[in-house]
Every structure is written in C-alpha cells, then in structure tokens.
VOLOZA-133298 format. One line per field, with one value per residue: x negated, y, z negated of N, C-alpha, C, O in turn; residue number from 1. Coordinates in Angstrom, 3 decimals. Last residue first. Example, Ala and Ser with C-alpha at 12.3 -4.5 7.8 and 13.67 -1.06 7.14 Angstrom:
REM residues 2
n_u (-12.850;-13.190)
n_v (-2.250;-5.690)
n_w (-7.080;-7.800)
ca_u (-13.670;-12.300)
ca_v (-1.060;-4.500)
ca_w (-7.140;-7.800)
c_u (-12.900;-13.200)
c_v (0.030;-3.300)
c_w (-7.870;-7.800)
o_u (-13.409;-14.236)
o_v (1.138;-3.319)
o_w (-8.039;-8.465)
k (2;1)
END
This chain:
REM residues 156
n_u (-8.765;-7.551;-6.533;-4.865;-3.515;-2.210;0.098;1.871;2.605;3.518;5.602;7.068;7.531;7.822;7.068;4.650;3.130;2.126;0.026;-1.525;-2.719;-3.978;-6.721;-6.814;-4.233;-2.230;-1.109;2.220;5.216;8.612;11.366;12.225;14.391;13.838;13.699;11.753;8.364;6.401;3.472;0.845;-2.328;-5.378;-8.446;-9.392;-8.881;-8.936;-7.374;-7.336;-3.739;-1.256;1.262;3.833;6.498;9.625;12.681;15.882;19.446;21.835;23.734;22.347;19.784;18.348;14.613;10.957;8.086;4.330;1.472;-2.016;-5.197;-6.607;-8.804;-11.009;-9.608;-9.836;-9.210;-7.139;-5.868;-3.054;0.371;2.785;3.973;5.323;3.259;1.168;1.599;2.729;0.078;-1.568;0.150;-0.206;-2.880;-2.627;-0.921;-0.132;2.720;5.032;7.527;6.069;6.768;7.812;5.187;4.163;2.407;3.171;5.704;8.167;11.617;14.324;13.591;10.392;7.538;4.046;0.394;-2.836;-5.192;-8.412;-11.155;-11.662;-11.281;-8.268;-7.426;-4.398;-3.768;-1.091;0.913;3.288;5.462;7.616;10.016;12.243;14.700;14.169;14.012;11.460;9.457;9.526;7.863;5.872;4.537;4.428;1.898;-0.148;-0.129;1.469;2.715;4.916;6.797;7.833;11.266;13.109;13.718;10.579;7.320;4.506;1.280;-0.689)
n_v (-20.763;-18.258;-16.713;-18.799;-19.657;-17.340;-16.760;-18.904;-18.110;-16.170;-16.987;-18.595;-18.096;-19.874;-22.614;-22.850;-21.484;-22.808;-24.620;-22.334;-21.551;-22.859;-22.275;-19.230;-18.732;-16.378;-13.730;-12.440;-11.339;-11.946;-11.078;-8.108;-6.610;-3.875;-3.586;-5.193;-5.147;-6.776;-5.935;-7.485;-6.587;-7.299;-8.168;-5.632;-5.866;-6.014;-6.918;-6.937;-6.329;-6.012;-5.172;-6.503;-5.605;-6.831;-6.144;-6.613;-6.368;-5.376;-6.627;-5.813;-6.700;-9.682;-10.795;-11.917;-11.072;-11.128;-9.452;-9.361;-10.324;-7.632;-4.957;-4.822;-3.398;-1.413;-1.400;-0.366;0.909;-1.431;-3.289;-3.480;-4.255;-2.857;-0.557;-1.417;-1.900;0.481;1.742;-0.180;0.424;2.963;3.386;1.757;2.844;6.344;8.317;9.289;7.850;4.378;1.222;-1.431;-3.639;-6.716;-8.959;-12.565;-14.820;-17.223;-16.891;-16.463;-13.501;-12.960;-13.117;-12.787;-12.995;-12.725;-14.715;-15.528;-14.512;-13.246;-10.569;-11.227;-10.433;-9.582;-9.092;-6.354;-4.425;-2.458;-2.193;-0.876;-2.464;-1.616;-3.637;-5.254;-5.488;-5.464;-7.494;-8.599;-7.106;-6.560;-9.144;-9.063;-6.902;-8.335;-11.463;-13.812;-14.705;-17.892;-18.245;-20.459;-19.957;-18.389;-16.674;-16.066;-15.009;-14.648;-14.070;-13.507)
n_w (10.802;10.161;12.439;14.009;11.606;10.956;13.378;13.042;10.413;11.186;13.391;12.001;8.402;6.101;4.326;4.983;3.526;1.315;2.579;3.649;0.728;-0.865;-0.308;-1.587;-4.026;-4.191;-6.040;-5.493;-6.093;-5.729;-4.181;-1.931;-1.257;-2.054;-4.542;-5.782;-4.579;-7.467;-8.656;-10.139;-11.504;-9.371;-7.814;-5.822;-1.958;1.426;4.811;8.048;9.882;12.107;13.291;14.797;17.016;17.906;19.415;19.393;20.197;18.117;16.304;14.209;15.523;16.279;17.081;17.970;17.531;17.535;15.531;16.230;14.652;12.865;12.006;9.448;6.744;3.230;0.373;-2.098;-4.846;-5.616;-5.424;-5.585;-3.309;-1.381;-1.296;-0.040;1.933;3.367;3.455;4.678;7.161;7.782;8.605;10.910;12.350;11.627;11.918;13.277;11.203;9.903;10.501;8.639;6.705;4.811;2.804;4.076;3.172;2.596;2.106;0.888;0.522;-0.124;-1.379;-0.571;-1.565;-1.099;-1.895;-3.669;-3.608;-5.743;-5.320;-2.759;0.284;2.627;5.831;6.390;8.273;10.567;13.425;16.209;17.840;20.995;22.178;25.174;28.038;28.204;27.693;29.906;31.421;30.135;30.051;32.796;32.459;31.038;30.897;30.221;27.336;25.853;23.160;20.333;19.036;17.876;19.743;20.538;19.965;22.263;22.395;25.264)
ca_u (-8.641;-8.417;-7.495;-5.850;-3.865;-2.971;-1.124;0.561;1.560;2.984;4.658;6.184;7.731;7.661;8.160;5.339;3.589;3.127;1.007;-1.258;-1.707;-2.705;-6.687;-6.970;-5.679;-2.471;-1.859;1.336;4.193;7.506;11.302;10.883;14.712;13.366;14.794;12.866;9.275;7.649;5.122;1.219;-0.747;-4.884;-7.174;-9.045;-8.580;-9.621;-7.774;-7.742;-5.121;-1.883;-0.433;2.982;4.929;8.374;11.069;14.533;18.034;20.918;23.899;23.787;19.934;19.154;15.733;12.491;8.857;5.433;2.045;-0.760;-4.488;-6.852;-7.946;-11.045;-11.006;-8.986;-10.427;-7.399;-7.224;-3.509;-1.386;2.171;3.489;5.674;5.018;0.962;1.262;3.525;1.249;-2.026;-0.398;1.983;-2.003;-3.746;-1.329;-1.074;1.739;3.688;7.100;7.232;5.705;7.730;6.819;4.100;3.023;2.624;5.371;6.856;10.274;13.901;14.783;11.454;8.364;5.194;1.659;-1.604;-4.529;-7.319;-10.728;-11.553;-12.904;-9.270;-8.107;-5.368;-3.502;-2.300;0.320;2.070;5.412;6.037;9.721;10.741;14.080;14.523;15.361;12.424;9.995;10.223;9.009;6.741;4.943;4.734;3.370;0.954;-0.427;-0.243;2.606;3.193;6.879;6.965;10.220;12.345;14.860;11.714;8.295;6.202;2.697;-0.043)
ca_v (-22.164;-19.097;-16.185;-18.316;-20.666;-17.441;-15.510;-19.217;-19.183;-16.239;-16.233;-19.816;-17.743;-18.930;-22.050;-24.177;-20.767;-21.642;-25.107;-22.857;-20.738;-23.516;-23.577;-19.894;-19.911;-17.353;-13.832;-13.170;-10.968;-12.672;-11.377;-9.257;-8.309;-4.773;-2.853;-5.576;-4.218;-6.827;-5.847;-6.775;-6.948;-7.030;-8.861;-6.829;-5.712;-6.415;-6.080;-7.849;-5.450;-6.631;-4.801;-6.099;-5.827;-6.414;-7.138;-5.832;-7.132;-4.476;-6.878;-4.847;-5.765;-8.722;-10.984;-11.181;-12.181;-10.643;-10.656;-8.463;-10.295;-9.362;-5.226;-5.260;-3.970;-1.478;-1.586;-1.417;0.695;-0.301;-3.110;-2.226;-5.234;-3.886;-0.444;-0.776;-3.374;-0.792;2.029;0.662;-0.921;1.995;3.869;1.625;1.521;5.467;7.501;9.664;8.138;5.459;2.250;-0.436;-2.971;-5.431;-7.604;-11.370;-13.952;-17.068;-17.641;-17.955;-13.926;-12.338;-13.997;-12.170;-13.179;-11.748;-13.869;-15.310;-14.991;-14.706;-11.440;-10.925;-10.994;-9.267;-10.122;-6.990;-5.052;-2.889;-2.568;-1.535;-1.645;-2.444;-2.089;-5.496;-6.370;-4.518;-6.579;-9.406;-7.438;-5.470;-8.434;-10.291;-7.512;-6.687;-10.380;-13.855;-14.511;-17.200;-17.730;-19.612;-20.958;-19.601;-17.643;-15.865;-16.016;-13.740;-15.395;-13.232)
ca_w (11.579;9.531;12.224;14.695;12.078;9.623;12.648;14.226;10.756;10.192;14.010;13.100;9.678;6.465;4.615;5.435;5.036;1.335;2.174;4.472;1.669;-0.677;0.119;-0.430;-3.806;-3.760;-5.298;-6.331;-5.010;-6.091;-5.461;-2.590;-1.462;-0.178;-3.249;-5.359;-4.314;-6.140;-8.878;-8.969;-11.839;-10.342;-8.495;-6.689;-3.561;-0.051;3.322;7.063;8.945;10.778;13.687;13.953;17.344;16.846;19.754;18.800;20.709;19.656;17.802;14.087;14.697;16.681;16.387;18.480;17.564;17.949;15.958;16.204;16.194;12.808;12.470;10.507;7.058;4.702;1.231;-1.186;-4.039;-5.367;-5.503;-6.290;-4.027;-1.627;-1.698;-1.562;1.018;2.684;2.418;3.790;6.172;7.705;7.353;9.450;11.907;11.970;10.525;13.422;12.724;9.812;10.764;9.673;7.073;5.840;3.201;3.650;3.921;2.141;2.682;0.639;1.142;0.219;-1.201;-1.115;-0.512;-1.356;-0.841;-3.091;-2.145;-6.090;-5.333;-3.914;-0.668;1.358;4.515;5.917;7.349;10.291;11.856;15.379;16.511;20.292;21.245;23.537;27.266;28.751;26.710;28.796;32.240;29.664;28.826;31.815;33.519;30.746;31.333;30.278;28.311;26.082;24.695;21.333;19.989;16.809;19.107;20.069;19.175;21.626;22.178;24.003)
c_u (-8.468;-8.713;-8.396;-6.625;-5.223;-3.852;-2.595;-1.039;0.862;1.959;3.447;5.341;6.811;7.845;7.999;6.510;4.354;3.867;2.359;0.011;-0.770;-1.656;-4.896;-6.264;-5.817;-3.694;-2.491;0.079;3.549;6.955;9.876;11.121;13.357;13.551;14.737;13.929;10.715;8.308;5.627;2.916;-0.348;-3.261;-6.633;-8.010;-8.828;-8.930;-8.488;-8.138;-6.062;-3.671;-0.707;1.793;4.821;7.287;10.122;13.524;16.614;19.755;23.176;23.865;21.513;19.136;16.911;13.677;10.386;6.776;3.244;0.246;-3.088;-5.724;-8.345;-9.435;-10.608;-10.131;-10.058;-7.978;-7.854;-5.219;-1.991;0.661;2.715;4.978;5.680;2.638;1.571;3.007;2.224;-0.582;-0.700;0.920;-0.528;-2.944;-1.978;-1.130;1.033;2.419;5.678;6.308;6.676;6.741;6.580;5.423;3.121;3.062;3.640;6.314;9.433;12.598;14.238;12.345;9.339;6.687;2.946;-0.381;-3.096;-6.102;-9.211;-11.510;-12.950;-10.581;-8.490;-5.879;-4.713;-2.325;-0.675;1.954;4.151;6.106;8.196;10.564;12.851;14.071;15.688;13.905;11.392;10.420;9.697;7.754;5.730;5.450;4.438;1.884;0.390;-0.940;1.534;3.297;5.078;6.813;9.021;11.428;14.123;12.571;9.819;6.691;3.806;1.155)
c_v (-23.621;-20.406;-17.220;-17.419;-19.524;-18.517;-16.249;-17.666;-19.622;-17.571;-15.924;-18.196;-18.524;-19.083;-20.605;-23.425;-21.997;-21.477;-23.944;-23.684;-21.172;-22.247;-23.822;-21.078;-19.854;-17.854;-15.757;-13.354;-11.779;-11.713;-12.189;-9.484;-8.980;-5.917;-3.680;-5.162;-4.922;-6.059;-5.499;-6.620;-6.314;-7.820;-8.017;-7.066;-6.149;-5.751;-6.365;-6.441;-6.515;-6.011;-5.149;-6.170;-5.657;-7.060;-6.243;-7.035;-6.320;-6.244;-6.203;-5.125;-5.306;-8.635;-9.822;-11.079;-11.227;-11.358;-10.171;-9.776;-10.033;-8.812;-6.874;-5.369;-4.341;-2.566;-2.301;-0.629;-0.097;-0.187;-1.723;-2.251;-4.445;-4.768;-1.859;-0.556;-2.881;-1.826;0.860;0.660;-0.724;0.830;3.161;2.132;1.367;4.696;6.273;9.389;9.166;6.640;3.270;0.427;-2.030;-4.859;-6.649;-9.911;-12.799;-15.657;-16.611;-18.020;-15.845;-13.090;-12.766;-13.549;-12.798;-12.466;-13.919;-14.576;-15.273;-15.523;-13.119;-11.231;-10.423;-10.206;-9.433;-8.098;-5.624;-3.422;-3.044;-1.310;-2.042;-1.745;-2.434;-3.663;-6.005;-4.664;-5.290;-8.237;-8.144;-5.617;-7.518;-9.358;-7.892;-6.878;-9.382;-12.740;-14.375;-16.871;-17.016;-19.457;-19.737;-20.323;-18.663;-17.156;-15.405;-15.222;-13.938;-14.154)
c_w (10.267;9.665;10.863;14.141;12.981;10.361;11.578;13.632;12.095;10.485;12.741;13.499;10.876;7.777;4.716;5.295;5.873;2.632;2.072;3.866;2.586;0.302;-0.194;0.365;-2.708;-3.551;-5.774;-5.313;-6.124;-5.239;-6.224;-4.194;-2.064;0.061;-1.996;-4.497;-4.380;-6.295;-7.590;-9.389;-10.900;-10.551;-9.581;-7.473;-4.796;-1.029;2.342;5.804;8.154;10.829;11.922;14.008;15.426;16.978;18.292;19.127;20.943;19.252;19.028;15.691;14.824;15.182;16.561;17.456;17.513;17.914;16.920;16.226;15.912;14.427;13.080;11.247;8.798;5.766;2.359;0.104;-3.645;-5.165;-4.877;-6.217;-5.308;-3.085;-2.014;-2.262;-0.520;2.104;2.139;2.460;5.103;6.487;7.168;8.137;10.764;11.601;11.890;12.188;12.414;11.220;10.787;9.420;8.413;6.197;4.270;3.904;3.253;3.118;2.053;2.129;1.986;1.413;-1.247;-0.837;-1.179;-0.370;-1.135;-2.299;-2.169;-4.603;-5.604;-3.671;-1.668;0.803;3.769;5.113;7.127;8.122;12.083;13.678;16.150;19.243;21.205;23.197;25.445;28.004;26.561;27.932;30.621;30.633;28.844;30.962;33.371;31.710;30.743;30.935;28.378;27.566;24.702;22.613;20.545;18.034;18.527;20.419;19.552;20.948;21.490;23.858)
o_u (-8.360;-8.905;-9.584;-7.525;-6.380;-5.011;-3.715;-2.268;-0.142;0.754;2.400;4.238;5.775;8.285;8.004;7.202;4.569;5.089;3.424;1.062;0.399;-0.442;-4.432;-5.506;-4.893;-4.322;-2.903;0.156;3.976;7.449;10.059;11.111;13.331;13.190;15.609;14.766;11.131;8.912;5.472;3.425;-0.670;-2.904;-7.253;-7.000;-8.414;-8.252;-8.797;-8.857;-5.326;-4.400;-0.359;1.175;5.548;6.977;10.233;13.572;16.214;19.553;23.451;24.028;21.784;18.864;16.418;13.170;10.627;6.640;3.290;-0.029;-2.829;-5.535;-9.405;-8.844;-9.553;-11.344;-9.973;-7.504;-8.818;-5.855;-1.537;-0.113;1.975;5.500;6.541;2.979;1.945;3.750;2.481;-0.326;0.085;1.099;-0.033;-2.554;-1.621;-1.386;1.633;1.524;5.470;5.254;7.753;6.003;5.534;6.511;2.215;3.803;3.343;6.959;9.687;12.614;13.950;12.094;9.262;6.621;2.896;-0.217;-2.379;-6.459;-8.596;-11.734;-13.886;-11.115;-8.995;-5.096;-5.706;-1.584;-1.501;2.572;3.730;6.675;7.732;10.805;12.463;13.389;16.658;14.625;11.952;11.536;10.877;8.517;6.426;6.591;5.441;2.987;1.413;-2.053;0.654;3.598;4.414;6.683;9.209;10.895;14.498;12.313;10.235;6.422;3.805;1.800)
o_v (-24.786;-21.139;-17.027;-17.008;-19.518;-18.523;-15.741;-17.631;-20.302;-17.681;-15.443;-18.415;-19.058;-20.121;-19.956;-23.532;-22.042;-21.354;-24.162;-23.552;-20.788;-22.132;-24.892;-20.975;-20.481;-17.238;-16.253;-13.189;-11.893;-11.235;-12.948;-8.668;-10.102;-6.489;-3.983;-5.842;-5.317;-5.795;-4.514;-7.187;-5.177;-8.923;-7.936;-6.418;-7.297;-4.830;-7.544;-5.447;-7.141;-5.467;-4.562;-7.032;-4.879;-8.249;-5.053;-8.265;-5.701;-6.869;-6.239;-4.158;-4.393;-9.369;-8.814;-11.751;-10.107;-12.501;-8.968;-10.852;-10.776;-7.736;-7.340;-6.260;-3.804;-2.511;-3.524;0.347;-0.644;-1.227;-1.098;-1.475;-5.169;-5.711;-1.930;-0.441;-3.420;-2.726;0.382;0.100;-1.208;0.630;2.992;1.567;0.761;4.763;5.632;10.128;9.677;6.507;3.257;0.465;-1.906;-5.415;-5.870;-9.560;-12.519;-15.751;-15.631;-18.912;-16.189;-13.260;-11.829;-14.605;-12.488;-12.518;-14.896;-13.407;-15.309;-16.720;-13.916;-11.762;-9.300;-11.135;-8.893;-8.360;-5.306;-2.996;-3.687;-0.461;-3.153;-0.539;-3.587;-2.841;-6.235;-3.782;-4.652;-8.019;-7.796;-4.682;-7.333;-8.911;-7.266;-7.057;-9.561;-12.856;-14.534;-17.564;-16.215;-20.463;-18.602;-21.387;-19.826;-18.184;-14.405;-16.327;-12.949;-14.766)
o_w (10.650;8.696;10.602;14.873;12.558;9.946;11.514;13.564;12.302;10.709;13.173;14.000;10.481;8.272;3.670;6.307;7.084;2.710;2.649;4.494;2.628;0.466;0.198;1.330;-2.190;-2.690;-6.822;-4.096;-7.273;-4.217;-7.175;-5.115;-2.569;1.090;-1.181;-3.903;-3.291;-7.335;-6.869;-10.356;-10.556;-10.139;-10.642;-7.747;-4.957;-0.573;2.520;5.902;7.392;11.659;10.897;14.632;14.808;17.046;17.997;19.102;21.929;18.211;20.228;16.435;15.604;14.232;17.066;16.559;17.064;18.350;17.175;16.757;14.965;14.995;13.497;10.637;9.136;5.564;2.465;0.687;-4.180;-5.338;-3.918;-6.776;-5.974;-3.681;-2.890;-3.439;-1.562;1.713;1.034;1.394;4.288;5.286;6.053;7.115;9.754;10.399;12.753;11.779;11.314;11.842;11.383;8.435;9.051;6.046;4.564;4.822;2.092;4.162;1.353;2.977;3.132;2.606;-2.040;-0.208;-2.369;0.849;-1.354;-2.150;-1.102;-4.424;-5.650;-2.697;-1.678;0.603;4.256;4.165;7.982;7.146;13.045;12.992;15.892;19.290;21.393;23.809;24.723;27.538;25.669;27.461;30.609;30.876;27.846;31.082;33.715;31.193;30.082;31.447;27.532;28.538;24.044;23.309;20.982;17.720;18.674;21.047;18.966;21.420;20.757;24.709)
k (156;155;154;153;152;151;150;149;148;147;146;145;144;143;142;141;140;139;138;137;136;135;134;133;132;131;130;129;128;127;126;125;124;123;122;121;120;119;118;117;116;115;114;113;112;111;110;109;108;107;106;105;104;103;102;101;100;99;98;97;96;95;94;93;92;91;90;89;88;87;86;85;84;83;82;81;80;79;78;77;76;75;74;73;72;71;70;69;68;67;66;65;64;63;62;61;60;59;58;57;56;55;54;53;52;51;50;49;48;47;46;45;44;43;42;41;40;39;38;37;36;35;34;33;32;31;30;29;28;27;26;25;24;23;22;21;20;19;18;17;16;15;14;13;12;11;10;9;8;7;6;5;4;3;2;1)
END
C-alpha cells in the first residue's frame, strides 16, 4: 500500500509496516465514489483551488458504503445512485489543530444519470460538474498525488 505523506509517497509492504507507521497518527476513515454518467462522464468537485471527487467522513456506526452513498449525495445533490464495486482505498497524512491524522478512504465505483447537480457550499465546494472522461486526468493535474495515483491504478 502507498501512504502519501508530506506530499511524497511512502510504500509499505505489509500490516506490520502499516500499523508500525500508523501508530503516530489519529486515523479517520472517510468514504466516496467516482461516479459516471450514461455519457461515461465523471463527477468531480472543486473545493479550495483543486480538483477532487466526492467523499467525506464516515459518521459513527454508518457503513462504507453508506458514508459514500451519503456524502456524494451531500456534496453534490445527485441523487439515485447505483452503488458498484469497491475501487482501491486511498491514504495520506495531514495535521489537525497540530494532532497528526492518517486517512483511509474507501472509495466506491458509482452510476447516475446525468442530472443538475449543486455544490455543497458549507463544505467550501464551489463547482460539482460532470467531466468528459478523456479530460479527467487533465483536471487532477490540480488535485491531490493520492487522487491521481487513485484514478492512474483504476483507469490506466
């Protein structure tokens, strides 16, 4: 598994590994999804000058599936979405009010169709739109290195 932190990737290579590094941080799970339309395009959001797809914490005793579920649907007002394959989790570090947090997200492949979507502005998202396939990869030029290692190993 790859941890991203301080902006560089760390690859471990066992549970060992993993929960000798993880010891050091809170850990928060957060779950999401990338979404397609019938067009194949895919749901992205813009919050706080990058590119991202939807996802948030996991509130307490709500199931992966469900955190996703709800926060795509909070972030972006899309609604009856067709839950699909769990894709590969991401992970990457950052401080909180000076504690040192690790986040697991458990991403989801989704469907929808294309409808009118509306950014959760409480949450800083100022754009949800749904993106052409073929210019995602351009989008995620400004986004996150764990976003795009996410979008690289599941759409080569």
């Amino acid at each position: 598994m790859i941890i991203f932190h301080n902006n560089k990737p760390i690859e471990l290579n066992n549970q060992a590994e993993f929960d000798n590094f993880a010891r050091n941080f809170r850990i928060i799970h957060a779950a999401g999804g990338i979404v397609r339309n019938e067009q194949e395009a895919i749901l992205m959001i813009y919050r706080l000058d990058k590119w991202d797809f939807p996802k948030g914490k996991v509130e307490a005793g709500e199931q992966y599936a469900e955190a996703a579920i709800r926060e795509v649907e909070e972030e972006t007002g899309l609604k009856d979405i067709t839950l699909g394959e769990p894709l590969p989790s991401t992970f990457h570090t950052y401080e909180l009010r000076g504690e040192p947090i690790l986040k697991e997200t458990h991403w989801y492949d989704m469907r929808a169709h294309s409808q009118s979507l509306t950014p959760q502005t409480v949450e800083d998202i100022t754009e949800a739109v749904w993106v052409p396939f073929e210019e995602v990869r351009q989008k995620l030029e400004q986004s996150y290195l764990s976003l795009k290692a996410l979008w690289k190993e599941v759409y080569r």
